[in-house]
ZADO-1210 file (C-alpha; in nm, 4 decimals, padded with zeros to 6 digits):
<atoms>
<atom x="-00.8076" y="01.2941" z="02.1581" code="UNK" pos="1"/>
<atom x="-01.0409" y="01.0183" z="01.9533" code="UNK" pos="2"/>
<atom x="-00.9453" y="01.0680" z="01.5429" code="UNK" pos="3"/>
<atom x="-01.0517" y="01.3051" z="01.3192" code="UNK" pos="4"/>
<atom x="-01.1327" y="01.5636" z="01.5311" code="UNK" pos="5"/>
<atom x="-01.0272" y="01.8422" z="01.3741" code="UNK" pos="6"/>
<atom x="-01.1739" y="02.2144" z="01.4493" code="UNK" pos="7"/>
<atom x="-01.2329" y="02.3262" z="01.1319" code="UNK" pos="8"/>
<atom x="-01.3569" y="01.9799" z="01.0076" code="UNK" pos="9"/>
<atom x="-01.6474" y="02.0180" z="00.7620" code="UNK" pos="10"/>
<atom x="-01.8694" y="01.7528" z="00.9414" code="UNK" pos="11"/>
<atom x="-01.9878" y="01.9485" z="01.3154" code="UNK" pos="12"/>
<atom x="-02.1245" y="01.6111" z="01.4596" code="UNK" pos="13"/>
<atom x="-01.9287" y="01.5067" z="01.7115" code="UNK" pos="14"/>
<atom x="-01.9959" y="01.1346" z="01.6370" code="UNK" pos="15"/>
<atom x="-01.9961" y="01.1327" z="01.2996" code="UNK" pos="16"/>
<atom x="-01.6608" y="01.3280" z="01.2945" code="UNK" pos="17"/>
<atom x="-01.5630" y="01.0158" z="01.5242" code="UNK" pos="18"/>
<atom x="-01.7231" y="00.7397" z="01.3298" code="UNK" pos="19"/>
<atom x="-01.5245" y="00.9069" z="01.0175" code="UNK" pos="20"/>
<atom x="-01.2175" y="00.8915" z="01.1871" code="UNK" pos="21"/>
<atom x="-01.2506" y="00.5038" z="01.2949" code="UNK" pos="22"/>
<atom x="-01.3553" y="00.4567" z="00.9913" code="UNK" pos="23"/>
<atom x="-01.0628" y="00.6119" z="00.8542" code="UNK" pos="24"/>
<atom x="-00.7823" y="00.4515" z="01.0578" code="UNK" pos="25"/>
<atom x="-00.9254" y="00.1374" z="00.9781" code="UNK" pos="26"/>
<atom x="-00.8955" y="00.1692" z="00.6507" code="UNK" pos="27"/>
<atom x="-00.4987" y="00.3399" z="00.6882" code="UNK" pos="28"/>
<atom x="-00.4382" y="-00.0041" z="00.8702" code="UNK" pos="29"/>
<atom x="-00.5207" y="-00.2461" z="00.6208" code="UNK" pos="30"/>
<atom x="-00.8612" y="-00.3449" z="00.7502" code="UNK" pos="31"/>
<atom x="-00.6499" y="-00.4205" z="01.0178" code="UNK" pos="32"/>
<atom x="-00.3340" y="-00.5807" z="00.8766" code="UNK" pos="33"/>
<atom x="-00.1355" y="-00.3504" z="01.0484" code="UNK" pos="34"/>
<atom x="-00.2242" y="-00.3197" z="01.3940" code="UNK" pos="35"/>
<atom x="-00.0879" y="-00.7242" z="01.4063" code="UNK" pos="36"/>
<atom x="00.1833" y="-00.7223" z="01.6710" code="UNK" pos="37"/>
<atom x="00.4481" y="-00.8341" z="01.4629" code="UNK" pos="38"/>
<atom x="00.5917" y="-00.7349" z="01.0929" code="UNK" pos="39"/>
<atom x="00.2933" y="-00.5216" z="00.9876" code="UNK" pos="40"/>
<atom x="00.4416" y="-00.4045" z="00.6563" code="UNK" pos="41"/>
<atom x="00.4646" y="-00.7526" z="00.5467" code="UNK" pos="42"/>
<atom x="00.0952" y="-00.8274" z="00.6421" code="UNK" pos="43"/>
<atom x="00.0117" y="-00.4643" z="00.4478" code="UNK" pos="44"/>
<atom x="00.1940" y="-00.6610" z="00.1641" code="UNK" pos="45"/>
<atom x="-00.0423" y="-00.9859" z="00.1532" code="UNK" pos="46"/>
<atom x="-00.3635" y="-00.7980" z="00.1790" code="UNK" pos="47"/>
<atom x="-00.2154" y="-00.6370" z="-00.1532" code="UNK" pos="48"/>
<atom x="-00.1807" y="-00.9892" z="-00.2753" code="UNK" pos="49"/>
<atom x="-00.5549" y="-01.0575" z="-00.1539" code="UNK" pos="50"/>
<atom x="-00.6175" y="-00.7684" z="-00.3939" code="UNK" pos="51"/>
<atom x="-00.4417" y="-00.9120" z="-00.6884" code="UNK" pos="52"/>
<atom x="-00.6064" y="-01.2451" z="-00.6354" code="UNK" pos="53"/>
<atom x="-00.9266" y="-01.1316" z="-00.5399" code="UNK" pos="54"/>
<atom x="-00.9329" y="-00.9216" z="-00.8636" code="UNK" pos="55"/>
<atom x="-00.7702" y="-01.2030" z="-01.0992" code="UNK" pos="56"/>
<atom x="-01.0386" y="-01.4013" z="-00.9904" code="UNK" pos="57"/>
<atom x="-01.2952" y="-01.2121" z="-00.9512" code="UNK" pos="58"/>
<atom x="-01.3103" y="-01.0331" z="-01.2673" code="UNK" pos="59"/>
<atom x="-01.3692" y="-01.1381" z="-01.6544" code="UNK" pos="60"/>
<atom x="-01.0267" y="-01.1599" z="-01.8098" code="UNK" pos="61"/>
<atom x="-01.1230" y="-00.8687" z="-02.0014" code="UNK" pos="62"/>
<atom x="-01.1733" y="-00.6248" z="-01.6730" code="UNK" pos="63"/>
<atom x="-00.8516" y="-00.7533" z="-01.4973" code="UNK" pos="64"/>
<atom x="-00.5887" y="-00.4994" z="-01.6098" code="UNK" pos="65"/>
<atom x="-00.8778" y="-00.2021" z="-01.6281" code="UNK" pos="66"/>
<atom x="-00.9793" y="-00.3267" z="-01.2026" code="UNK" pos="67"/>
<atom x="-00.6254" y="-00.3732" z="-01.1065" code="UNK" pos="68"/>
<atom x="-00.5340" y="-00.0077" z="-01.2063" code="UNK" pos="69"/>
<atom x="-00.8538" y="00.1043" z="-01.0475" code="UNK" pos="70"/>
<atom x="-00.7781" y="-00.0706" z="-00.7670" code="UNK" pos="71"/>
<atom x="-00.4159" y="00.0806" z="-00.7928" code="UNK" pos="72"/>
<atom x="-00.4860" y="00.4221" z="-00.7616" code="UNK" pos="73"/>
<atom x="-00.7706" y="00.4258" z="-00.5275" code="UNK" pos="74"/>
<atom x="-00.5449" y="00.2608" z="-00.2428" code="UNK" pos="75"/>
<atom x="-00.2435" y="00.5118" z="-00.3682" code="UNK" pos="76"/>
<atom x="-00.5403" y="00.8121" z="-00.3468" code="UNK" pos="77"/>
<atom x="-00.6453" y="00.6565" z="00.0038" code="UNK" pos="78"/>
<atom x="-00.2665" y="00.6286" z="00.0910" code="UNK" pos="79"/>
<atom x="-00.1955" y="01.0027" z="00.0637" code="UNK" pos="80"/>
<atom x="-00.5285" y="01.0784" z="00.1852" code="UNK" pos="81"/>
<atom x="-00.5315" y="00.8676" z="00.5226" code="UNK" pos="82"/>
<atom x="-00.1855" y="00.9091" z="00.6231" code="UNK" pos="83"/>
<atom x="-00.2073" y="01.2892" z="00.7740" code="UNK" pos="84"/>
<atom x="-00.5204" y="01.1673" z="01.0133" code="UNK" pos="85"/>
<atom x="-00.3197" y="00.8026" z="01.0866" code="UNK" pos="86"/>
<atom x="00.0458" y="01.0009" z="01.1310" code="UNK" pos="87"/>
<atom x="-00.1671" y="01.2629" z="01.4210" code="UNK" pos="88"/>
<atom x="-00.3363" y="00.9141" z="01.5440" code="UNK" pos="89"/>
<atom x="-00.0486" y="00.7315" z="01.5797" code="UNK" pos="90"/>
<atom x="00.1915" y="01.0383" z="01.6658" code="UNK" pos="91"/>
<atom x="00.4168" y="00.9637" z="01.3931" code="UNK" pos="92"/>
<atom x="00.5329" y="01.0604" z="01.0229" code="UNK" pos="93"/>
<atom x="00.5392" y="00.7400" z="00.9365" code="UNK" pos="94"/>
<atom x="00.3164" y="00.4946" z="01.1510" code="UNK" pos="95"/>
<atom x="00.4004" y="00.0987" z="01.1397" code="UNK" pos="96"/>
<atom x="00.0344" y="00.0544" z="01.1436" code="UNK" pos="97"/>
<atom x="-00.0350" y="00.2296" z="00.8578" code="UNK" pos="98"/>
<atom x="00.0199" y="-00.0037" z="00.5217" code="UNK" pos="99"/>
<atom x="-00.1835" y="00.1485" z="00.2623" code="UNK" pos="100"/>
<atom x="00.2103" y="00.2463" z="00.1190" code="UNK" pos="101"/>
<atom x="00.2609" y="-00.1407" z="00.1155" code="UNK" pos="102"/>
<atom x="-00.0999" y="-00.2133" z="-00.0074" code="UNK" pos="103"/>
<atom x="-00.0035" y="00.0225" z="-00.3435" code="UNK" pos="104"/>
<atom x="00.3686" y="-00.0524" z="-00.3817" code="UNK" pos="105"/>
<atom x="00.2723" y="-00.4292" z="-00.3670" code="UNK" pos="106"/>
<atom x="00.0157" y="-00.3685" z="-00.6517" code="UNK" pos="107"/>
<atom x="00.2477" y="-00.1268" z="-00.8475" code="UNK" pos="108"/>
<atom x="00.4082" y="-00.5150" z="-00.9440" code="UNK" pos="109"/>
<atom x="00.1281" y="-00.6367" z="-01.1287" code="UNK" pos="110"/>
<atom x="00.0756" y="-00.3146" z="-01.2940" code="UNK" pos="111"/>
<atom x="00.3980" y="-00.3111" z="-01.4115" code="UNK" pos="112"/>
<atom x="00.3778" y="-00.6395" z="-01.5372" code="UNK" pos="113"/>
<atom x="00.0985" y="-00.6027" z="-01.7678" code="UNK" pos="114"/>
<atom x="00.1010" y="-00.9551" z="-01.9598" code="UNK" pos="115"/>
<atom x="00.1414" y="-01.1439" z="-01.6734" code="UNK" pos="116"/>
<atom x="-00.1289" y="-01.3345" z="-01.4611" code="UNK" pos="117"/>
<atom x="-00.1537" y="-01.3689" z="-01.0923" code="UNK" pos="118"/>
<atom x="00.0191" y="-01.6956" z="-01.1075" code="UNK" pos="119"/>
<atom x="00.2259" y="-01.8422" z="-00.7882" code="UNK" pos="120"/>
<atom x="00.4859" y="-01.8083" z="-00.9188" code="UNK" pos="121"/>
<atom x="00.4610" y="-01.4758" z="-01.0150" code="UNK" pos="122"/>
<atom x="00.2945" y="-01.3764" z="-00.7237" code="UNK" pos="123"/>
<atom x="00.5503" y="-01.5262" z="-00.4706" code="UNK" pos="124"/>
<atom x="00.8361" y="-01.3902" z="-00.6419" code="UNK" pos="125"/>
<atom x="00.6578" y="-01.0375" z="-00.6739" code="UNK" pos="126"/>
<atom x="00.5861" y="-01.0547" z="-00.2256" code="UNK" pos="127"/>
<atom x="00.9341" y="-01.1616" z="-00.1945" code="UNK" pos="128"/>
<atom x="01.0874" y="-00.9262" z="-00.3912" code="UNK" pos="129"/>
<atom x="00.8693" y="-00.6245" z="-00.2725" code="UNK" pos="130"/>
<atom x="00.9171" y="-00.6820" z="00.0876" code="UNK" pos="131"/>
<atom x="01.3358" y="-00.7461" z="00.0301" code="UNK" pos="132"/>
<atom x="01.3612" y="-00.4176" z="-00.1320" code="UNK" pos="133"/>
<atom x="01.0841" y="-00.2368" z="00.1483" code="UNK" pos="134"/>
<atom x="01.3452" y="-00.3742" z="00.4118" code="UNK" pos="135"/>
<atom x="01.7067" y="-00.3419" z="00.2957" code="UNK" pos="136"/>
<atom x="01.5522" y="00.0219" z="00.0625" code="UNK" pos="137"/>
<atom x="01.8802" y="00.0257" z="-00.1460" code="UNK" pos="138"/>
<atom x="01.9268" y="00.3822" z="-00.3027" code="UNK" pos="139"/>
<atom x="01.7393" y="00.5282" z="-00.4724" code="UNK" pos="140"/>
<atom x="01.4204" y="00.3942" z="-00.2020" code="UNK" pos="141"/>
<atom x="01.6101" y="00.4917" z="00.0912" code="UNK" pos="142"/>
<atom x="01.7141" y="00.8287" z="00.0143" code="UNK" pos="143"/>
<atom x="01.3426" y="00.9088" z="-00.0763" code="UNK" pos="144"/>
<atom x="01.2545" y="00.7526" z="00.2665" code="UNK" pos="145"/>
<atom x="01.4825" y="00.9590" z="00.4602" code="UNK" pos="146"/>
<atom x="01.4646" y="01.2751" z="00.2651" code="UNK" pos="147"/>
<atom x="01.0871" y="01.3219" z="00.1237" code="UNK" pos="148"/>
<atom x="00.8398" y="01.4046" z="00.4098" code="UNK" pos="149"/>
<atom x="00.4782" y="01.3838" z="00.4163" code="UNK" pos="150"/>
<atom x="00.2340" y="01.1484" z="00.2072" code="UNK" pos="151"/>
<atom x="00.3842" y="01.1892" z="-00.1325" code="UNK" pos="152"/>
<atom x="00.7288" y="01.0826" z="00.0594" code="UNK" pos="153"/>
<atom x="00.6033" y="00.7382" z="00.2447" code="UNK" pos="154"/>
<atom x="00.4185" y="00.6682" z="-00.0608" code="UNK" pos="155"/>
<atom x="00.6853" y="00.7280" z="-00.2895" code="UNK" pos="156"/>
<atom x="00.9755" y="00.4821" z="-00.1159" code="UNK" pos="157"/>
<atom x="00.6861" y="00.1836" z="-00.1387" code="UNK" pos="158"/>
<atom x="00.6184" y="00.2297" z="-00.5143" code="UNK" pos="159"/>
<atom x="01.0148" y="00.2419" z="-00.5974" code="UNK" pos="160"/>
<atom x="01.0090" y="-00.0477" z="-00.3910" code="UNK" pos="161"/>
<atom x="00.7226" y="-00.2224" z="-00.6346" code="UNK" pos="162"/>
<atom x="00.8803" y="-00.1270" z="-00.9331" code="UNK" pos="163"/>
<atom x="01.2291" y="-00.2439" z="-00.7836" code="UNK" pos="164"/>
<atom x="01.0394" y="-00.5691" z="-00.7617" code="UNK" pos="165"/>
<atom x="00.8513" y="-00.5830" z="-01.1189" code="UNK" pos="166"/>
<atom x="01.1907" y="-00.5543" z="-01.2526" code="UNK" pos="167"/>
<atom x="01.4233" y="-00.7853" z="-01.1032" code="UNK" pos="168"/>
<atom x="01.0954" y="-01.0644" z="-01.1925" code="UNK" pos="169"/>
<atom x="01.1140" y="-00.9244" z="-01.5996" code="UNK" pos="170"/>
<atom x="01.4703" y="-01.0031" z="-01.4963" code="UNK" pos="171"/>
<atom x="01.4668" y="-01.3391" z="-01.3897" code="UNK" pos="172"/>
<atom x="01.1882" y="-01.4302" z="-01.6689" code="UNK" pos="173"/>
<atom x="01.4905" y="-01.3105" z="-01.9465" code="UNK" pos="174"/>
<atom x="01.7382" y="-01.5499" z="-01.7150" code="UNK" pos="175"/>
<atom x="01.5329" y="-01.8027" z="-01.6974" code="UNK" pos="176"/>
</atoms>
């Protein structure tokens, strides 16, 4: 059955329903980013670093902080929006295509981090450290992955993951 087709769906169109629902999925992938073969999460993660940048360098200093939480919670609203049509899609909870989670936890790090620019460093450090605590999902991440269910759940263990991440870099930075 194509996406987004849905009885009681609002929109009676047959293609537009489906054109929503491509639409959709597309944008539950990453543009994309996670229908790659191989480690999707961790391409999920660099389009959230395409974000950062994109923003950091796009914007007037001024409208960084203000775009980056805008940008923030549209792809968490999107996240918890997207994932019911890409978990029926995909026939799973929690679909390897679907990266929106990695998108927002990614961005959660610069967030966080208010003072601090999208620098390499920074910015290497913050993919790094995201995607070591998405993988190994120490407690308290992995207990929210195996025991919350639905959007709010797969969202959740991606943002702990982020903030698991802004903290060991304000970490290092008091090491260092």
């Amino acid at each position: 059955m194509p996406p987004f087709q849905e009885r009681n769906s609002s929109v009676k169109h047959p293609r537009i329903r489906e054109a929503f629902g491509r639409f959709g999925l597309l944008m539950a992938c990453g543009l994309g980013a996670g229908l790659l073969p191989k480690a999707p999460g961790t391409f999920g993660t660099l389009l959230g670093v395409l974000v950062e940048v994109a923003l950091f360098w796009g914007l007037d200093p001024a409208w960084r902080y203000p775009g980056l939480l805008l940008a923030f919670g549209l792809v968490c609203a999107l996240s918890l929006a997207l994932l019911p049509l890409a978990s029926k899609h995909f026939a799973s909870h929690d679909p390897k295509p679907f990266v929106l989670d990695e998108v927002a936890g990614y961005l959660l790090i610069p967030v966080v981090l208010t003072n601090a620019h999208a620098s390499v460093w920074r910015t290497t450090l913050g993919f790094c450290f995201f995607r070591v605590f998405d993988i190994l999902k120490p407690f308290p991440i992995g207990w929210v992955d195996r025991t919350l269910e639905g959007s709010f759940g797969v969202l959740l263990d991606d943002l702990l993951a982020g903030l698991f991440a802004a903290l060991a870099i304000l970490v290092l930075q008091d090491v260092l």
